[in-house]
C-alpha positions as CSV (number, residue, x, y, z in Angstrom):
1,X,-4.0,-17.6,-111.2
2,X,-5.5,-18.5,-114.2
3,X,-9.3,-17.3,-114.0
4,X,-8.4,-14.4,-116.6
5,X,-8.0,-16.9,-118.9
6,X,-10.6,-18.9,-118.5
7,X,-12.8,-16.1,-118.4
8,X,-11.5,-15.2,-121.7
9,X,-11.5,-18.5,-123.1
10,X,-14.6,-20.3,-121.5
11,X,-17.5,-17.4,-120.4
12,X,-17.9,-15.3,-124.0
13,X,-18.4,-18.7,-125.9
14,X,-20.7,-19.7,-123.4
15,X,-23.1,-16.6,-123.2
16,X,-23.0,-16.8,-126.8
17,X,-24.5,-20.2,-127.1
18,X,-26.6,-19.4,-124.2
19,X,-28.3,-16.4,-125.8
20,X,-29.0,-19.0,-128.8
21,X,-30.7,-21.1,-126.9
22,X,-33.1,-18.8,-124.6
23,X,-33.6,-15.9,-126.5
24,X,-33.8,-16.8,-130.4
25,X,-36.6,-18.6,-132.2
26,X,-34.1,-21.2,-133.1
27,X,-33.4,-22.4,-130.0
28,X,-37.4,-22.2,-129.4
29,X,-37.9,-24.5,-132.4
30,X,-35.0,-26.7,-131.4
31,X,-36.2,-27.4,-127.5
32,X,-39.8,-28.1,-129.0
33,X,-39.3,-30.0,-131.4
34,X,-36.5,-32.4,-128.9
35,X,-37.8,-35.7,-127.3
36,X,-37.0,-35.6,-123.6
37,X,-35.1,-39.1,-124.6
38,X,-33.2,-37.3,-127.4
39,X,-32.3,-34.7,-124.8
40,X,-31.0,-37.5,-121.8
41,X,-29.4,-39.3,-125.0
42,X,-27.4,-36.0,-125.6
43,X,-26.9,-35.8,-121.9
44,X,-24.8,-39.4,-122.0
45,X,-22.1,-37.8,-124.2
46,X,-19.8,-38.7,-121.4
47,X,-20.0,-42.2,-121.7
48,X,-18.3,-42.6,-124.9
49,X,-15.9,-40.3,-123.8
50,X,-15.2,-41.5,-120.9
51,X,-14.3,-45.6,-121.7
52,X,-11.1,-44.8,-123.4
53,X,-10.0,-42.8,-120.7
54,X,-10.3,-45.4,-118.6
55,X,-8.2,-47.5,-121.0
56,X,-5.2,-44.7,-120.2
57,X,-5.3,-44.7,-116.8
58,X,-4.9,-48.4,-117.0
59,X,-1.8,-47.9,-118.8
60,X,-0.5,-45.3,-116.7
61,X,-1.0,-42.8,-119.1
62,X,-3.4,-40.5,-118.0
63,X,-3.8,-39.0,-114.1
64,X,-5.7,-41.9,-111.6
65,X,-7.6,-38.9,-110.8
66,X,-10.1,-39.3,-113.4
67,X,-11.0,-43.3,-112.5
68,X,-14.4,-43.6,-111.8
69,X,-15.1,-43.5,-108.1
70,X,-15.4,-47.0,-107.9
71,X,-12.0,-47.5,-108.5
72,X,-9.1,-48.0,-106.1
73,X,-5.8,-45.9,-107.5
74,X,-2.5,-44.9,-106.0
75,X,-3.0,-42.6,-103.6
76,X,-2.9,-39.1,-105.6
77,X,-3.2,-35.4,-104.0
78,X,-5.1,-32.4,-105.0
79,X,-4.6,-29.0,-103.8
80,X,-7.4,-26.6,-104.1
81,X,-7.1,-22.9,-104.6
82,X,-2.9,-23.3,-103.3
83,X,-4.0,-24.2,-99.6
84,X,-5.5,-27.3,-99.1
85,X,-4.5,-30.3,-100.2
86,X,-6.2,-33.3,-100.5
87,X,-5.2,-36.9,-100.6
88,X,-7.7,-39.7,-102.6
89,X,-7.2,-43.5,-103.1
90,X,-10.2,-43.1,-105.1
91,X,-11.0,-41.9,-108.7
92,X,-13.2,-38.4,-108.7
93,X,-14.8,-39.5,-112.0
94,X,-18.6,-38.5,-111.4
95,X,-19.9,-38.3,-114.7
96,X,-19.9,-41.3,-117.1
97,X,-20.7,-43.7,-114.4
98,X,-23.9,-41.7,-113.7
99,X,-24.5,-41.2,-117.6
100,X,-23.5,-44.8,-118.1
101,X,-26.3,-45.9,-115.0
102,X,-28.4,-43.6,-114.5
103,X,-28.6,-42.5,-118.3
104,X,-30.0,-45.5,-119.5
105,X,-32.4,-46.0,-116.8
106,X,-33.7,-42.3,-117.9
107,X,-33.8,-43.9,-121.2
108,X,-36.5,-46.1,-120.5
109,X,-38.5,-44.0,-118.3
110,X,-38.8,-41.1,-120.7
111,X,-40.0,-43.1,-123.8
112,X,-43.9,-41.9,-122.7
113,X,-44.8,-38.9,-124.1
114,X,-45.4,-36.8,-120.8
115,X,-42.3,-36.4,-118.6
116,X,-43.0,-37.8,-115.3
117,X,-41.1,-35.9,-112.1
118,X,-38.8,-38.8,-111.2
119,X,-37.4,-38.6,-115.1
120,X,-36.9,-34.8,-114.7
121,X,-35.7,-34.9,-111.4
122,X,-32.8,-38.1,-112.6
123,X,-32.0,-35.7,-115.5
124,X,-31.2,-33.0,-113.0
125,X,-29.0,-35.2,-111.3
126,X,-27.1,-36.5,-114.6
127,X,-26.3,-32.9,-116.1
128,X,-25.6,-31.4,-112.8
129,X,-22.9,-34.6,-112.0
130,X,-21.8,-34.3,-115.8
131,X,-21.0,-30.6,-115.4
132,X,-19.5,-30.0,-112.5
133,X,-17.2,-32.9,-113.6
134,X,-16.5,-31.1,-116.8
135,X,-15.7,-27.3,-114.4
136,X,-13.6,-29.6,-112.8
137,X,-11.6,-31.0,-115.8
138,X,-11.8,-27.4,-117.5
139,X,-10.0,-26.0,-114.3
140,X,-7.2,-29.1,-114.6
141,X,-6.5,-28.0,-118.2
142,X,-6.7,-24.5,-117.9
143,X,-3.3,-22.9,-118.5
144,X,-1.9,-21.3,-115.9
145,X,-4.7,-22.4,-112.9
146,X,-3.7,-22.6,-109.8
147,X,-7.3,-23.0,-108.5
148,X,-7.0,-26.9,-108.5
149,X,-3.5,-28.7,-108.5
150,X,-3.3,-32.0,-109.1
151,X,-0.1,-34.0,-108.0
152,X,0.9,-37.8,-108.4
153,X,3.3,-40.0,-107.1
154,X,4.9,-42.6,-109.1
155,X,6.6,-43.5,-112.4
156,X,3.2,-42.1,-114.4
157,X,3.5,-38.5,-113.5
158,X,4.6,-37.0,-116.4
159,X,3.1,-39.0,-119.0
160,X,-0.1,-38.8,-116.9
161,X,0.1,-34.3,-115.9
162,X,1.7,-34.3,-120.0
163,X,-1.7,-36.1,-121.6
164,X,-4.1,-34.2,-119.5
165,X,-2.9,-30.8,-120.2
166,X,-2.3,-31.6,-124.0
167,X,-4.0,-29.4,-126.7
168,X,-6.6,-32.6,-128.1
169,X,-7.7,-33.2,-124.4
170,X,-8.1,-29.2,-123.7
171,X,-10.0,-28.8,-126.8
172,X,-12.8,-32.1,-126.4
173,X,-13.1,-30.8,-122.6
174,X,-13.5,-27.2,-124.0
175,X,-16.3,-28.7,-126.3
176,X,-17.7,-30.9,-124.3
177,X,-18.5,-29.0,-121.9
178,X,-20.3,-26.4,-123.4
179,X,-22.2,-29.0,-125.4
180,X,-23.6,-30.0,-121.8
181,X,-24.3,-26.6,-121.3
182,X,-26.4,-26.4,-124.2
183,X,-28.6,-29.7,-123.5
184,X,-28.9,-28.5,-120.3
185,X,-30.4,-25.6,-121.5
186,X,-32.6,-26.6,-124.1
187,X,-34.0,-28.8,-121.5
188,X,-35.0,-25.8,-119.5
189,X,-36.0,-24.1,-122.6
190,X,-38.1,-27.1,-123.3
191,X,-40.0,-27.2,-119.5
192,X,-43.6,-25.3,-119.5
193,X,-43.2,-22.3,-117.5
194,X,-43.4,-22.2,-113.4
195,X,-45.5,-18.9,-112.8
């Protein structure tokens, strides 16, 4: 089914970087000395990432399942974990709308030096859409998943399922995702403690 290998391939890195940001004086040093805006900054990764994929999909080279979800597509199909299946006439693209609108509004907010709880509570809401957007991709790309099937109709199918399970695109997914992963977690390194 696939969850071997993303286990193998996805959770060790992960813990890894995780463990270098909570539990070493590094990661201490590196969430103090962060700007909340340098952190919601980091957080927009997505946007710059996403715009040419938007060029793609307008070329029918890359799956209509990644438009943004303001975008009408041909009607595509997804089935999840080999028994339901889905059918969208909507891109599922989350993240670098919110990190292209909701980013920059953060932007502006968190240029005063204490962090206010609307700012912290729109960062929550960017990482979390930019993440589970990224488990999503991850789960697209990882060979062998059958967790999350996507199908197409139309002439674009197999330039479109070819690009999005190519090497380059598995590896900047890969990446970017745990880059967002360890953002998000100097941001919680960086929040005074609760109790």
């Amino acid at each position: 089914m696939g969850i071997p290998a993303f286990a193998i391939l996805y959770v060790p890195p992960f813990l890894c970087f995780q463990y270098v940001v909570f539990k070493t004086d590094f990661g201490a040093t590196l969430a103090a000395s962060l700007p909340w805006w340098e952190l919601i900054l980091a957080s927009m990764y997505r946007v710059p990432m996403e715009l040419p994929l938007q060029y793609l999909i307008a070329a029918g080279d890359m799956t209509q399942a990644f438009a943004w979800v303001t975008e009408t597509v041909e009607p595509y199909r997804i089935t999840l974990f080999g028994v339901k299946t889905l059918t969208f006439t909507r891109g599922l693209s989350i993240d670098g709308l919110v990190a292209l609108v909701l980013g920059n509004a953060l932007l502006l907010m968190s240029t005063h030096k204490t962090l206010t709880p609307d700012v912290l509570l729109g960062y929550f809401v960017l990482i979390q859409c930019t993440l589970v957007q990224q488990f999503k991709i991850l789960l697209v790309t990882t060979p062998g998943s059958k967790l999350y099937m996507l199908e197409e109709d139309g002439p674009t199918t197999p330039s479109a399922w070819r690009f999005s399970r190519t090497l380059p695109s598995a590896i900047q997914i890969y990446f970017s995702s745990q880059l967002g992963w360890v953002v998000f977690g100097l941001a919680m390194r960086k929040l005074p403690p609760l109790f």
